[in-house]
C-alpha positions in Angstrom: 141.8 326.1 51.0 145.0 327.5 51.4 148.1 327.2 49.5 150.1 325.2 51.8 147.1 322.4 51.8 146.9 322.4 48.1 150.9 321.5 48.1 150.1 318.5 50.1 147.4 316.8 47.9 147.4 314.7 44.2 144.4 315.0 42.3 142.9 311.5 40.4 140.2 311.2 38.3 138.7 307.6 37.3 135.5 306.2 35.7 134.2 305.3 39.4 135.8 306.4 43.3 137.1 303.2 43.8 139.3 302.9 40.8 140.7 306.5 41.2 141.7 305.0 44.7 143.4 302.4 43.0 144.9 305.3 41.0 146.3 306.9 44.0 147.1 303.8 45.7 150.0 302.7 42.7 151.1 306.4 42.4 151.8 306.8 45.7 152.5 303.2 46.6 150.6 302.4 49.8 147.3 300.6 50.3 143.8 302.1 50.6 144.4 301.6 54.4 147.4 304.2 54.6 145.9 306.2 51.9 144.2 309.9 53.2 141.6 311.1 50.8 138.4 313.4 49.6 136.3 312.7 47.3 135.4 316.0 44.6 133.3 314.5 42.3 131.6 310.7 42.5 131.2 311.1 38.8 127.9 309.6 37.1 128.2 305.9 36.0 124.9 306.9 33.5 122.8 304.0 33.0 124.4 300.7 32.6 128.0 302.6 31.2 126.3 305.4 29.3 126.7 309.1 30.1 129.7 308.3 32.6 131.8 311.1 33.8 134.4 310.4 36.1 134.5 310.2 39.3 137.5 312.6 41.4 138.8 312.8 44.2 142.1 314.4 45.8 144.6 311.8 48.1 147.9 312.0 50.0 149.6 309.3 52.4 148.7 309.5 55.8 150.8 311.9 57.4 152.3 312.8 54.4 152.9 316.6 53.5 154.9 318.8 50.6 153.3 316.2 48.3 154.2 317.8 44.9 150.9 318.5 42.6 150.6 317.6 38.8 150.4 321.2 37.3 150.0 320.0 33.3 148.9 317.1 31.4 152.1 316.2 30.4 153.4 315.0 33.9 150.0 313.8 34.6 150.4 311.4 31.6 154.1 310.7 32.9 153.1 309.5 36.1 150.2 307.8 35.5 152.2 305.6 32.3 154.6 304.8 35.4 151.8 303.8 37.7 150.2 301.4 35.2 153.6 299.2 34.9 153.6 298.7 38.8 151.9 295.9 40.6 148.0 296.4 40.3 146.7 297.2 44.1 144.6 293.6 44.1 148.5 292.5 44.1 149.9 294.7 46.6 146.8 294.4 48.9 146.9 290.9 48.7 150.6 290.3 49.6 149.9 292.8 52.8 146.7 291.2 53.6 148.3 288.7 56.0 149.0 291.5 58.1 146.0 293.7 57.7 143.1 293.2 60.8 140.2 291.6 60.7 137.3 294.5 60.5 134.4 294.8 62.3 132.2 294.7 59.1 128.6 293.0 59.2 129.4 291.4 56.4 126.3 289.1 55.9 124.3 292.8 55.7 126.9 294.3 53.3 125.8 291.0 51.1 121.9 291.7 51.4 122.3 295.1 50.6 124.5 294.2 47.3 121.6 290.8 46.7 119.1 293.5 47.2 120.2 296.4 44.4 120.9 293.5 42.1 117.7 291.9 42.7 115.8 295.0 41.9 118.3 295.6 38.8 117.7 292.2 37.2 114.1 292.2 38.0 113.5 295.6 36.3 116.0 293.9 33.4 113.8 290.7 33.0 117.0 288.5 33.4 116.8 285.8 36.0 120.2 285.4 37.8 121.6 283.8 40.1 124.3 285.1 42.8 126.6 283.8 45.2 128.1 286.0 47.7 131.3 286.2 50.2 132.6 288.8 52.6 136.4 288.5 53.5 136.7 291.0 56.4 140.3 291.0 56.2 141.1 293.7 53.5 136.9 294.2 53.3 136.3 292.6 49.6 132.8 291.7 49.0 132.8 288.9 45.8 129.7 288.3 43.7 129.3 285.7 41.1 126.7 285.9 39.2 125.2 282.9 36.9 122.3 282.8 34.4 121.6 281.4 30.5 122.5 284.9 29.2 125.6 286.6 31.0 126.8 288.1 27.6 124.2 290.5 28.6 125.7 291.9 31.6 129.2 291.9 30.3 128.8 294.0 27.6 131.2 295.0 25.1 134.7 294.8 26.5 133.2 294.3 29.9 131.7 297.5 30.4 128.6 296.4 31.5 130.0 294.3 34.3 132.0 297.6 35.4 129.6 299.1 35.8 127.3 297.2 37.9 130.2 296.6 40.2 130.5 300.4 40.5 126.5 301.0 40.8 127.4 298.0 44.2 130.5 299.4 45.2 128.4 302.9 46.2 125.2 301.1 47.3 127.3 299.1 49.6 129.5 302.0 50.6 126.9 304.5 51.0 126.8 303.2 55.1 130.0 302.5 56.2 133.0 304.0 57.6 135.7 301.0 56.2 135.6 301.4 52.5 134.6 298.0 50.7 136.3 296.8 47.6 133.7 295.3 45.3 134.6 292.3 42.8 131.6 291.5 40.4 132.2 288.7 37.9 130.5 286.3 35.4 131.7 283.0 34.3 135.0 283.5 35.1 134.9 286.7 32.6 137.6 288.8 34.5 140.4 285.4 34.4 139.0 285.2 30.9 139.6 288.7 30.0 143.2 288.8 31.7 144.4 285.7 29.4 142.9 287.1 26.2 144.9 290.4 26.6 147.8 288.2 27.6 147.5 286.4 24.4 147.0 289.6 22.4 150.3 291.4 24.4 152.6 288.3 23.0 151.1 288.4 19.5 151.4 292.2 19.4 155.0 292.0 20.5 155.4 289.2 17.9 154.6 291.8 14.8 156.2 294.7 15.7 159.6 292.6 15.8 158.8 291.1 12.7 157.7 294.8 10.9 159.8 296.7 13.0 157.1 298.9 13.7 155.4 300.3 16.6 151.6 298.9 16.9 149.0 301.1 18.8 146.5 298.6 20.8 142.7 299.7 21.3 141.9 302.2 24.0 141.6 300.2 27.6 140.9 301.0 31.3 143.6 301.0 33.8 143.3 297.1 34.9 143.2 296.2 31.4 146.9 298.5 30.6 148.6 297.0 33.6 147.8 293.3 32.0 149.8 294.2 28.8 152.3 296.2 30.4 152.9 293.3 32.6 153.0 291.1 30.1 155.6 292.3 28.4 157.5 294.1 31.2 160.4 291.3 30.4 160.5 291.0 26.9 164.0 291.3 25.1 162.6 293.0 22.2 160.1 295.4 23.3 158.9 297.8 25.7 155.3 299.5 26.0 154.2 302.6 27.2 150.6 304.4 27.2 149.2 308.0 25.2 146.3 310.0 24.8 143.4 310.8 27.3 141.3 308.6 29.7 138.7 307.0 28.4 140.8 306.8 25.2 144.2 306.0 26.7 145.9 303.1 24.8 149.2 301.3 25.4 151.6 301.4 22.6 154.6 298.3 21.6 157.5 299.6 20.5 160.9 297.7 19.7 163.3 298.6 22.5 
């Protein structure tokens, strides 16, 4: 690879392929559609979240060249602090999904594939679930719901579990196709659950460090999960939030503005 190529490429690094694609999707502020990309590393998800190392790949726009690369952690922890404050990419893709076209998917046997490896993951797991299954082929999301008398089990703490069964589907149903498909795997309504709580959690956070005048330091969160607090707060009078340390301990800090 010479030197020239290197120039044109950013390298992202994520707990699965698909959110480092989100990654380079907000830094670089296109969708997935107009985004170029190689994947270094599809990382190891472990078994049900343990063990994980992060996936990596290396991106640029389409077309795109003279891309300048992130030499140091410093800038890297710059950019991605700005890149969690912008619209999450299920926001950007959706407002662009009127004019996105229709793919040629099968999308009935991208569901069986995804029925099957869950099937075969429950069994093994003793849990009877149920699922219920959709295929938009405009954008390519694949949705799974899955119901059952004990869910708590395949959220996990946090919802890591969940996380990582949608990443375990995401490269069982990407393993055969040339359109990548984004995967959303949800539980009783645990990711609109999740969102509100850390919603919640933003407004009372702000709330104490304008009464104590102090900064507050939140628990270490995933990307998703740092956009919903940064976005929460993204118009308060009083304080502003921005993000330190290291994935997978990253954590977004409230300070009075």
């Amino acid at each position: 690879m010479d030197e020239m190529e290197e120039m044109e490429y950013l390298q992202f690094s994520a707990k699965s392929v698909e959110d480092a694609i989100t990654e380079a999707c907000e830094q670089l502020m296109v969708t997935s559609e107009e985004l170029e990309y190689e994947v270094v590393s599809e990382g190891s998800s472990g078994f049900l979240g343990i063990a994980v190392k992060p996936a990596v790949i290396r991106a640029r726009v389409k077309g795109a060249a003279g891309t300048p690369v992130i030499t140091n952690r410093e800038n890297k922890a710059q950019v991605s602090d700005t890149a969690e404050k912008k619209p999450s990419q299920e926001v950007v893709r959706e407002e662009k999904q009127e004019n996105l076209e229709p793919s040629n998917v099968d999308g009935n046997a991208v569901i069986e594939r995804a029925k099957k490896f869950l099937n075969d993951v429950f069994a093994a797991m003793q849990l009877p679930v149920n699922m219920e299954a959709s295929y938009n082929n405009v954008g390519d999301i694949l949705s799974i719901d899955l119901e059952g008398e004990d869910m708590g089990v395949l959220i996990g703490k946090r919802g890591q579990t969940l996380d990582s069964l949608q990443y375990l589907v995401s490269l069982v149903v990407n393993r055969e196709e040339e359109v990548y498909i984004h995967v959303k795997l949800d539980t009783e309504d645990y990711r609109e659950r999740r969102k509100e709580t850390l919603e919640i959690l933003a407004r009372n956070v702000a709330y104490k460090v304008r009464k104590n005048r102090s900064s507050l330091s939140l628990e270490p969160m995933n990307p998703y999960e740092r956009r919903i607090i940064h976005a929460a707060l993204q118009n308060d009078r009083f304080v502003t939030t921005h993000s330190e340390g290291e994935d997978p301990y990253r954590r977004v800090v409230v300070t009075l503005k």
